[in-house]
N, C-alpha and C positions, 0 to 999 in steps of 0.2 A: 753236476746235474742234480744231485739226490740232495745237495744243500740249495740249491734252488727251489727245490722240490720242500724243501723243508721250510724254508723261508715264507711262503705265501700264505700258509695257515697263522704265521705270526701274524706275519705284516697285516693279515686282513680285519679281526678284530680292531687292532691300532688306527687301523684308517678311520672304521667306525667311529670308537672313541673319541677322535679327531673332527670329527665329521659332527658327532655331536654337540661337544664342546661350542663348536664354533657357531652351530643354529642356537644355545642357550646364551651364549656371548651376544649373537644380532638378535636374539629375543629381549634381552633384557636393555639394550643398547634403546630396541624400539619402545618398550614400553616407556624410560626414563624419557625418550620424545616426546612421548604423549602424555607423559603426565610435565613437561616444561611449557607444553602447546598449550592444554587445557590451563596451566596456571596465568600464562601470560593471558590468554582469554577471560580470565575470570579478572584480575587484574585491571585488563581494558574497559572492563563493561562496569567492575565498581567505579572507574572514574568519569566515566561516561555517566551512570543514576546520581554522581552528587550533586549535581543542580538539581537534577527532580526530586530527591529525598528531602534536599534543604524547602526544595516551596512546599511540600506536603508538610513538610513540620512545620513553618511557621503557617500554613493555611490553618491547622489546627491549635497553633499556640494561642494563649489570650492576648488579645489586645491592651494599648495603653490605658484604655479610659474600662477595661473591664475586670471586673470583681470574681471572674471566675480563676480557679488553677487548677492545674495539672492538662489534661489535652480535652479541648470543646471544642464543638459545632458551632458558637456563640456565630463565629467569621462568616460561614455560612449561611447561618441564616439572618443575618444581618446585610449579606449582601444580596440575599432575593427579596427582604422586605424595604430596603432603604435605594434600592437601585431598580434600573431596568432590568437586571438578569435574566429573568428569566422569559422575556419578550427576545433580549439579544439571541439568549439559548433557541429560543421558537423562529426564529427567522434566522440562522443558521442551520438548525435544521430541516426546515421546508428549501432553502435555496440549494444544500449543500445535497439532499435524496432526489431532490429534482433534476438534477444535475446527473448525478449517478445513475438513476432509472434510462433519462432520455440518452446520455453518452452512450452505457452499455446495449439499449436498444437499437439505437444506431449504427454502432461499431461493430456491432457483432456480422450484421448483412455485409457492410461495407468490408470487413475483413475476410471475411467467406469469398469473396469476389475478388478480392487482391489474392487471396492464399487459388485458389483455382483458375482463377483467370488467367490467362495467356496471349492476349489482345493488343495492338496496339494500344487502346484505347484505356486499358485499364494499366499498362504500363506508364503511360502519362498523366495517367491520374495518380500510380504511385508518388510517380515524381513531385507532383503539385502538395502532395501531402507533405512529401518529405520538407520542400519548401516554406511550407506554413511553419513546418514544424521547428525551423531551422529561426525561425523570425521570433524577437521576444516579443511581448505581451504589451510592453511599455510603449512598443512602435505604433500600436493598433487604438490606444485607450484614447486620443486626443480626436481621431476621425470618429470613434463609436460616440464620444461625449457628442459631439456635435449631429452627430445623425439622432442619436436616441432623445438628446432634450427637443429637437422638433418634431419627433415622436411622442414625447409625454412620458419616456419610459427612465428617466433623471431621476434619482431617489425614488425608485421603484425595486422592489424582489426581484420582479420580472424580468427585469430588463438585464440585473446582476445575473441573473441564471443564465439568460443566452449569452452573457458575452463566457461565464464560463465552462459552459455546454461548449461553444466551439472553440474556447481554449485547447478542452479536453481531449477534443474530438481527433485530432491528428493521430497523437501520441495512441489513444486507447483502441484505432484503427489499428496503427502497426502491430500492437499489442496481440489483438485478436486476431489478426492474419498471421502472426508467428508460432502463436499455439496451433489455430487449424492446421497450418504445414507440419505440422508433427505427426498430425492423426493421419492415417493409411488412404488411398482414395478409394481401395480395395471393399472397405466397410462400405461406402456411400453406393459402390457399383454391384455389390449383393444384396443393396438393400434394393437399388431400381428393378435388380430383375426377381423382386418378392413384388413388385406392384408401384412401389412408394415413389413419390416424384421429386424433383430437384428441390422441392422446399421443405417436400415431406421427411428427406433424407438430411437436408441440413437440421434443422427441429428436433429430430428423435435420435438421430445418428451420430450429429457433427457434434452440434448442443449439449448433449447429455452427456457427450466424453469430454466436453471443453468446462468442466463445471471451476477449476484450477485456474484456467488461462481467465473468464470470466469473473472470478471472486477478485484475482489481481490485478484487472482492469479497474471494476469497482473500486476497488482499495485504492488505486492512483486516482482515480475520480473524487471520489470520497475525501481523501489527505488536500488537492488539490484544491478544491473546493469552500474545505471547512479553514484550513491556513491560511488563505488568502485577506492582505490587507491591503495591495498596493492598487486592485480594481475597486476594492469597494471603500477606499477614501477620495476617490473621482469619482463614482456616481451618485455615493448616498450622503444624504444633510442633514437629513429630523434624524432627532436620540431614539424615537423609538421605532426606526429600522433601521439602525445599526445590525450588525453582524456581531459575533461574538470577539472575532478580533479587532472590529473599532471598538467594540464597547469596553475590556479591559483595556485598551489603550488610553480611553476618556477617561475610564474612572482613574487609571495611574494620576493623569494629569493633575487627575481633582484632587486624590488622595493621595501625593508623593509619597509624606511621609508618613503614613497607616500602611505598612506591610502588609502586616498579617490578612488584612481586608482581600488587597490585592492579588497576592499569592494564595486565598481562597477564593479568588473567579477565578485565577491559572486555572488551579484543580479542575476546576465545574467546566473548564475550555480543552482540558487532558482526559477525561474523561470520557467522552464519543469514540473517540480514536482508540482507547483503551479497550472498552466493550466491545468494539466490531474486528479487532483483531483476537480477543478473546473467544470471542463466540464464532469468529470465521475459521478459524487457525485447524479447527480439526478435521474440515472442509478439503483441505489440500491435499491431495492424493492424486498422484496419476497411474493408482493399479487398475483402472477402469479400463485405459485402454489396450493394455496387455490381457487382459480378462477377454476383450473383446476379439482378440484376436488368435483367443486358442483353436486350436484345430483346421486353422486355416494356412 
C-alpha cells in the first residue's frame, strides 16, 4: 500500500510532462501545416497572375515602330487616340451599371419574397426561376435577335442591356433570397411592432443588414455584364457601339501582330473589374447582423 502510495506523486508530474510534450509535438505538427498550406496557395496564385503579369508588361513595353525604352504609356495612348477605345470603354460602361443598377433593384424585392414567402404561388415562381436559370443564353439569342430587329432595338445599347438585365435576373434573385434567409425574421417583427410596415422593415431593416449579400449580387452583374462577347456579337454591327470586348477582339484581328498595342486595351478592359473589387472589398462584413441582434 505505502509503495502505491508512493508511486502517484511520481507518476503525476511524468504524466504532465508527457502530456505536454505531446500538445508541443501537435503544435508544431500544426503549424508546419499551415505553413505547407499557405505555400501551396502562394504557389497556386503565382501561376494563376502569369498570364496577367505577362500582358501588363508588354501593355507597357515599347512597341516595334517606337523609339521609346525602358517601360511607357506610348501603348496607351496610342490606343485611345488611333482607335475607338475609349467610346468601347463608354458603352461598356453605361450597358454594364445599367444592368447592375436595374438587376440589383429588381432582385432584391423579388428575393425578399422568395426568402419570406410560403405560398404556393411564390414556390412556383421559385421553380420557373430556377428553370430559366438552368437554360443557357445561347438558347434564347436567336428568338430575342428576331423579336428585337422588328423592334429597332438590333445594334442598340438598349436593347444589349435588357437581354442582360434578364440574363442576370435569375441568378441574382436566388442570390438575394439566400442572404435575406440568413437575417432573423425576429428583426423585421420588432421592427412592425415600433410602427414600421412591411416595406418600411424590408428598406431599413432587411437592406441595411444585406449590404454583403447585395455588393455580391452586383459583382456577379457587374463581371457578367462587362465579359460578355457571345450576346453582343449577335446584336451589335457599327464599330462605334461595340463593347469593350468586341472592340479588343476587332482590334486583335486588325493588329495581329502589334502586341504590345493589344495587351494595352487588355489592361484598359482589366481595369473596371479591378477598381470595383478594390473599392468594394472592404464593404464585406457580416458583423452588422450579429451587432443587430445583441440583447435579444
Amino acid at each position: 500500500m505505502s509503495a502505491v502510495l508512493h508511486a502517484h506523486p511520481e507518476s503525476g508530474p511524468t504524466l504532465g510532462i508527457d502530456a505536454g510534450k505531446r500538445r508541443k509535438v501537435l503544435s508544431e505538427a500544426g503549424e508546419r501545416g499551415r505553413w505547407w498550406r499557405f505555400a501551396a496557395i502562394l504557389i497556386i496564385t503565382g501561376i494563376v497572375l502569369v498570364p496577367i503579369m505577362v500582358t501588363v508588361l508588354l501593355a507597357f513595353t515599347p512597341g516595334p515602330n517606337s523609339t521609346a525604352t525602358g517601360l511607357t504609356f506610348e501603348n496607351l495612348s496610342n490606343v485611345f487616340s488611333k482607335t475607338f477605345a475609349a467610346t468601347w470603354l463608354k458603352n461598356s460602361l453605361v450597358t454594364t451599371l445599367s444592368t447592375v443598377v436595374v438587376s440589383v433593384a429588381v432582385a432584391a424585392p423579388a428575393g425578399y419574397v422568395l426568402s419570406r414567402g410560403r405560398s404556393k404561388a411564390v414556390s412556383g415562381y421559385s421553380l420557373l426561376l430556377f428553370v430559366m436559370q438552368s437554360l443557357p443564353i445561347i438558347t434564347s439569342v436567336v428568338p430575342l435577335f428576331i423579336l428585337f430587329a422588328g423592334m429597332g432595338l438590333v445594334d442598340n445599347l438598349l436593347g444589349l442591356t435588357i437581354i442582360y438585365v434578364g440574363s442576370t435576373m435569375t441568378v441574382a434573385t436566388w442570390m438575394m433570397a439566400a442572404y435575406f434567409d440568413s437575417i432573423p425574421i425576429s428583426l423585421e417583427e420588432a421592427s412592425w411592432i415600433d410602427g414600421c410596415s412591411v416595406f418600411g422593415s424590408f428598406t431599413k431593416v432587411v437592406l441595411r443588414n444585406s449590404l454583403p449579400g447585395v455588393l455580391s449580387t452586383a459583382i456577379f452583374a457587374f463581371l457578367l455584364a462587362w465579359n460578355d462577347y457571345l450576346v453582343a456579337i449577335v446584336f451589335l454591327r457599327s464599330n462605334e457601339i461595340f463593347t469593350l470586348p468586341m472592340g479588343v477582339q476587332s482590334f486583335f484581328q486588325q493588329n495581329a501582330t502589334d502586341w504590345t498595342s493589344v495587351m494595352a486595351l487588355a489592361v484598359v478592359m482589366m481595369l473596371p473589374p479591378v477598381i470595383v473589387f478594390a473599392t468594394l472589398n472592404k464593404y464585406f462584413s457580416v458583423g452588422g447582423i450579429g451587432g443587430s441582434l445583441a440583447g435579444r
